[in-house]
N, C-alpha and C positions, 0 to 999 in steps of 0.2 A: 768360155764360161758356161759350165752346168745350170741346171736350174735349180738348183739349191744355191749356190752362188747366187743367183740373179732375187730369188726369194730374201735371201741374206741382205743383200743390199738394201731393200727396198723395206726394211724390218731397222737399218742402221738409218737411214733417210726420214724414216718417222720420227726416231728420236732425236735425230740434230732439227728438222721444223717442232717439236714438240718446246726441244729446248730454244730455241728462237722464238717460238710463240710465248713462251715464261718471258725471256729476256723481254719482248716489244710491250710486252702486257704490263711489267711492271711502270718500264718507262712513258706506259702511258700513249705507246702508237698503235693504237686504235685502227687505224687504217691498215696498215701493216697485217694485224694481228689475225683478220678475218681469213685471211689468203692462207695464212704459215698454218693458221688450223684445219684450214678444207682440205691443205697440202698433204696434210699431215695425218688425216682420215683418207685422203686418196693413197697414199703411199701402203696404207696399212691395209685398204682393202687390197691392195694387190698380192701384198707378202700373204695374207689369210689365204688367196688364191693357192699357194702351195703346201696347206695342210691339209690332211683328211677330215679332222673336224673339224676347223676354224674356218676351212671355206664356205659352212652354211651361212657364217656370218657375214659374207665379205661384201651383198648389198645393201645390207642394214649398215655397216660403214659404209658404204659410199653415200647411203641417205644423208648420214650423219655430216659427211663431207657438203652437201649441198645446201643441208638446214646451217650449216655454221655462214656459210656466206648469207644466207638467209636473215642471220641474225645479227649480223656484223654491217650488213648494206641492206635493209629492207628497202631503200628508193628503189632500187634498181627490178624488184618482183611485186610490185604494187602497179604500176602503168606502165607501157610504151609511147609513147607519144599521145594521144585522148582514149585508147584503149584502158581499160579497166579488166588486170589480169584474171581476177575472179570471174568474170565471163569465159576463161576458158575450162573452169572446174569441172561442168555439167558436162559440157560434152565429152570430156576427155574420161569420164565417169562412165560418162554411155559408150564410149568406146572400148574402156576397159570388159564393161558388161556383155558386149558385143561379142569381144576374144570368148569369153566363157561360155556363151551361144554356141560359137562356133566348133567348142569340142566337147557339146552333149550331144549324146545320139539317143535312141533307143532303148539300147543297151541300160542305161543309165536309168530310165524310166524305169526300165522293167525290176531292174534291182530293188526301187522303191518296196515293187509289189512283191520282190518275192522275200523279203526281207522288214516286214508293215512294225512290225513290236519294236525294232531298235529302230527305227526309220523316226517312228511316233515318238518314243520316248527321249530316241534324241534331240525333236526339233523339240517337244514339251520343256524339257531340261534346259534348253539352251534360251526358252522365249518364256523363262522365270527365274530360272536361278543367277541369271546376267541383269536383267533390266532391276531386280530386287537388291543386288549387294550393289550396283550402280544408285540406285535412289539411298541405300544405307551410306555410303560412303557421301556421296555428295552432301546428304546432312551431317554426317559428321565431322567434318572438316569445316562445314560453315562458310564454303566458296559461296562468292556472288551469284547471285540468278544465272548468269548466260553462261556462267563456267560449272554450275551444278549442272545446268540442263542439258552442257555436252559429254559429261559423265554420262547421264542417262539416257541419255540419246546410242551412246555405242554401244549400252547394255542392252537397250531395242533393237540395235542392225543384227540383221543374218550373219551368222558364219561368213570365213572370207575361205579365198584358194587356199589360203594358207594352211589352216588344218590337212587338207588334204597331205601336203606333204610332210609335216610332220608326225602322220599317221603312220604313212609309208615308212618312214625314219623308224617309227618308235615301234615295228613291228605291229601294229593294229593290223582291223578291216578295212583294205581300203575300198572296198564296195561301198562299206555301210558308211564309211565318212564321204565320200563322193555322193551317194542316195541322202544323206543330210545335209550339207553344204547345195544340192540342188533345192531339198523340197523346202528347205525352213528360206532361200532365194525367193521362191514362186510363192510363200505364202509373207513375204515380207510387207508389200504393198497394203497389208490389212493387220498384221499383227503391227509393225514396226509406228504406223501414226496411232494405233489405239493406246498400247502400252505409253506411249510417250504422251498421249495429250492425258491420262489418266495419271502418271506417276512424274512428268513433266509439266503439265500444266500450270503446277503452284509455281513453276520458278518463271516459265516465259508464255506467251500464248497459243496454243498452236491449234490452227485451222485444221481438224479431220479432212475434211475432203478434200481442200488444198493438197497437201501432205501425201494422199493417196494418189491423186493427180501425179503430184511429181514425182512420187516412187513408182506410177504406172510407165514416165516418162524414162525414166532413169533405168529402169531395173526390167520389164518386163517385154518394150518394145525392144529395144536394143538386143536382151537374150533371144527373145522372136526372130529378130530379125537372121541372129548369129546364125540360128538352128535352120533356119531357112534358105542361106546361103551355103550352108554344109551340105544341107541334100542337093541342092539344085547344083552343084559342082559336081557333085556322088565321084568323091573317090580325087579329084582332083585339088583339092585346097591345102598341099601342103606346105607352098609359099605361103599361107597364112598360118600355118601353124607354126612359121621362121620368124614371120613380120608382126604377128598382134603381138607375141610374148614381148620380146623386146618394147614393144610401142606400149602396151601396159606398163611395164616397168621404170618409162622416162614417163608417163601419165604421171603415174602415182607419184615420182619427185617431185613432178611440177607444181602438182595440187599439192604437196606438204611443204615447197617454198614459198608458195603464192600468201597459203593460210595462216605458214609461222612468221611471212613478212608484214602481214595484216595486223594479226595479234600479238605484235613483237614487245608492244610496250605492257601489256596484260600481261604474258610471258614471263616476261622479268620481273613482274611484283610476286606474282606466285607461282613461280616456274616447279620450284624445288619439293613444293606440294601435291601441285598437278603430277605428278612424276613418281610421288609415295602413294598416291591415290589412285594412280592407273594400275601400279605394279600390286596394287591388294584387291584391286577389280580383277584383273586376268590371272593372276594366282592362285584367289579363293573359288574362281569361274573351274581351272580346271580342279582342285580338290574337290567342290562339291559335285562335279560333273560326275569323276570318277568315283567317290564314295556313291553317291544317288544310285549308279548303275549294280557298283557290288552289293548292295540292298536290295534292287529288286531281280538281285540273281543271273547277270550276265558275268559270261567270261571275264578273262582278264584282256584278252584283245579286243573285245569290244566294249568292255569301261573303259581303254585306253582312250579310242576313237572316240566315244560319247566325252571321255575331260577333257580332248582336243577341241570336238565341234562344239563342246559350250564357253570353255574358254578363250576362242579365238575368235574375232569379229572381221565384218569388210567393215572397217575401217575407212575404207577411201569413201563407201558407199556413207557413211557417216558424216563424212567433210562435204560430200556435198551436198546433202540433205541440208545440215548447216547453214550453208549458206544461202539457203534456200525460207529456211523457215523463221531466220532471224536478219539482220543488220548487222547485229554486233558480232568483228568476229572473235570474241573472246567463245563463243558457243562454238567455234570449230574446234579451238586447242588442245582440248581431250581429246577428240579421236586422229587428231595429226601426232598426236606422242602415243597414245594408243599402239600406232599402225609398227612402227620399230622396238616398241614395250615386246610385246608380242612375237615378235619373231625371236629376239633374244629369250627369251624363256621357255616359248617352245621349243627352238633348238636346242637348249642346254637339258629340258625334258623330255625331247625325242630322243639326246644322243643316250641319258640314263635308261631309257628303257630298250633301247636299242642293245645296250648290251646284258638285258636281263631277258631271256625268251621266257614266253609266257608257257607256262607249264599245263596248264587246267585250257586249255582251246584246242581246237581241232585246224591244224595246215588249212588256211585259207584257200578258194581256189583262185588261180591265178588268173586275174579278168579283167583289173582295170589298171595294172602294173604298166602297159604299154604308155600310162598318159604320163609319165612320171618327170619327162622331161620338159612335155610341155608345161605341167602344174607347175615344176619347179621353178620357171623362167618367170610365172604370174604367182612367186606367191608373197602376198602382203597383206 
């Protein structure tokens, strides 16, 4: 059997669990129901595996595949025996952060400086024009307190990996998106609780220094640390450059079972909302990212990269701020559908610009192309 055969199968397998998942749904077995649909998101991430575009999507379905059990059995990702799984958020956060430590060097630094106008402009753009259509949206729709406040809360987090690779996709800079996705990281710990206790405050309460506390916890030691075990292996770490992607990538599930098992019954009062109001946050994020920049006179590869880094959030970094700054966790739910919002639209926007080269920019030089498989392995 070829592997067009084997793809084919596994494309015919989704629809016989699809239609089984119709069938148990109707009649009402509920138990059944959860399996035949995770089934049925796993089958599909595999067959995605054997297209050239469809396989950027194939682990945003398998998220998918996870949250549906997520939503079908929330017992089973709320406790293990007196453990309480939300204890395992934070660190699994700093672990993720960690991996991202681990593959900044120098290099990275120095791109900042040599590159300061789109570096500024992009972290500027991304730590207003995100946390602003976040606070507009949340009033507009009229969400409770702790479900407005996690709109605005992901409109405050830094960039995530994820631009990176979409950059790379969409034919951007991927210097300038890597030197933003760093610096707008390192200065999250002081914009990310300001912005929010100032345009979030009216919804829930949030403690400034706390806040900066935990994003010094979350975000700054962990990348310290990453960067620090990079030099001191010098040259040696490339089992970690095998082992953190992967471990990032079952992180980020965990933490988006744990969150949608938590706020499973808030979910389903207002799922369908949550869901129109993320997809007009990261939408409007990247149009106004990319107009901002063709206004004040950048190429077209580098508005690409600027409506990538203000459109796309860390997201995970979001979830656990959450549950850090509140109790309830309906304040997580936005940035747990955020995190696969986001990848689907950046893909379908990296693959259109992918096949339109930018005509008005000068051939990038080729400098941080070497990281592309690791970005891609961490991107969420």
């Amino acid at each position: 059997m070829n592997k067009t055969s084997v793809y084919k199968f596994f494309y015919a397998a989704t629809a016989v669990l699809l239609v089984a998942w119709i069938i148990v749904t109707f009649q009402q077995m509920h138990n059944w129901g959860g399996w035949l649909l995770s089934l049925a998101f796993l089958t599909l991430s595999i067959a995605f595996r054997g297209h050239k575009f469809l396989k950027g999507f194939s682990y945003t379905i398998l998220i998918f595949a996870a949250v549906s059990l997520s939503m079908y059995y929330p017992q089973y990702f709320k406790t293990v025996g007196d453990f309480n799984l939300t204890g395992l958020i934070v660190p699994l956060l700093q672990l993720i952060m960690f991996g991202m430590g681990t593959e900044l060097t120098l290099k990275d630094f120095s791109q900042i400086v040599k590159m300061p106008k789109g570096v500024v402009i992009g972290v500027v753009c991304h730590y207003t024009i995100m946390p602003f259509i976040g606070f507009g949206v949340a009033n507009m729709f009229n969400f409770p307190p702790e479900i407005a406040a996690g709109i605005i809360l992901v409109g405050c987090s830094p960039s995530g990996l994820a631009s990176n690779v979409m950059c790379y996709l969409s034919r951007g800079n991927l210097a300038l998106s890597v030197s933003v996705t760093t610096a707008s990281t390192l200065v999250a710990p002081i914009f990310t609780p300001l912005l929010m206790q100032w345009l979030g405050g009216s919804f829930i309460t949030i403690h400034f220094l706390d806040m900066v506390w935990e994003m010094v916890q979350m975000v700054v030691v962990p990348v310290a640390l990453g960067i620090l075990v990079r030099y001191l292996l010098k040259g040696r770490s490339e089992w970690l450059n095998k082992v953190l992607p992967i471990t990032s990538m079952v992180g980020i599930v965990l933490i988006l079972v744990v969150i949608i098992a938590k706020g499973r019954d808030a979910l389903l009062q207002v799922g369908g909302l949550i869901i129109l109001a993320t997809f007009l946050h990261n939408t409007f994020g990247y149009l106004l990212g990319y107009w901002s920049a063709r206004l004040l006179k950048f190429d077209e590869r580098d508005s690409r990269t600027i409506a990538l880094e203000v459109g796309m959030q860390n997201a995970g970094l979001a979830s656990a701020l959450a549950s850090k700054i509140s109790t309830n966790p309906a304040v997580a739910l936005a940035p747990a559908i955020f995190g696969p919002m986001m990848n689907i639209t950046g893909s379908l926007l990296s693959s259109y610009w992918h096949n339109r080269i930018p005509k008005d920019s000068a051939p990038e030089p080729d400098t941080t192309v070497d990281k592309k498989e690791v970005i891609e392995a961490n991107a969420l």
